[in-house]
Phi, psi and omega in degrees: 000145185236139158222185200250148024279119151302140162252175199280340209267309181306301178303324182273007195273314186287337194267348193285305187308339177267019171266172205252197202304324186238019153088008145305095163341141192272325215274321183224032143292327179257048181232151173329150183262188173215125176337157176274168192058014172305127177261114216228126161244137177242125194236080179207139173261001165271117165310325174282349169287307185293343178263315164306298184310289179300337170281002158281299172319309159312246179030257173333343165133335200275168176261097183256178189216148185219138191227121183275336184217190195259327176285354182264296176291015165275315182291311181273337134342302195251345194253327142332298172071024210269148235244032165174141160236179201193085210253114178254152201276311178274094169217166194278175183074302182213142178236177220297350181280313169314339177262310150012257175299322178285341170277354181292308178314314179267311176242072195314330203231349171290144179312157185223072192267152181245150170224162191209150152277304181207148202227147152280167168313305213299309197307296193294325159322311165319326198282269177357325188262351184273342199142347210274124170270002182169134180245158173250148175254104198289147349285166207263157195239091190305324189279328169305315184311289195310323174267008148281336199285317193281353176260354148277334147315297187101019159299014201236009140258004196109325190235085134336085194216139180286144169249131187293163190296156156309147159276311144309143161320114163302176168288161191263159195297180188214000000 
């Protein structure tokens, strides 16, 4: 059982100990794949967020790249090149909205999910206008994640192909 305040030594001791026999997590076995080799930038500065989000992301199939601020993940963005990003919104030196519109400027058509803990109106518009193709809300709720990432991917045909941002609003948290 993990409790809070988690530390990083905790989380990675608990996720080692819950694997089962054929080195899959109990915790995210029965959770969606992603082709394997999917290349996913994860742009979030709390080390314990970034690290659950990767170890899912690996789980799940993907090739991951990690990014600590928005100016970094603009840089690995483009030296990457990655199918899919995966963008928290408030981090320092540049946040996710800003790293946004700029990776938008260099790579027009990869998918963009934003996470958050917590967002105002005027903030989620912003996103939206920058580029986002959807936010999600921490804590991330992983099999909602993974099946947002494939259906912007488009996997969930089978076929791989990138989709241009969305134009509509997603639905709202509830």
């Amino acid at each position: 059982m993990l409790t809070k305040p988690l530390r990083r030594v905790n989380l990675s001791k608990w996720l080692s100990h819950s694997a089962t026999k054929s080195g899959r997590s109990q915790l995210v076995s029965k959770l969606p794949t992603l082709t394997p080799g999917t290349r996913v930038l994860i742009a979030e500065d709390n080390d314990f967020n970034r690290l659950l989000l990767s170890r899912i992301m690996s789980t799940a199939g993907a090739v991951v790249s990690e990014a600590i601020n928005g100016l970094q993940a603009i840089q690995l963005a483009e030296q990457h090149q990655p199918d899919i990003i995966l963008m928290d919104v408030h981090m320092p030196r540049i946040d996710g909205i800003e790293a946004t519109r700029q990776i938008r400027g260099l790579m027009p058509n990869v998918p963009i999910i934003a996470l958050t803990a917590n967002v105002v109106s005027s903030e989620e518009q912003a996103l939206h206008e920058a580029g986002v193709n959807r936010i999600e809300y921490k804590p991330i709720n992983d099999t909602r994640l993974l099946n947002a990432m494939r259906l912007l991917l488009k996997q969930e045909q089978g076929a791989y192909r990138r989709r241009p941002a969305l134009t509509t609003k997603p639905a709202q948290r509830i």
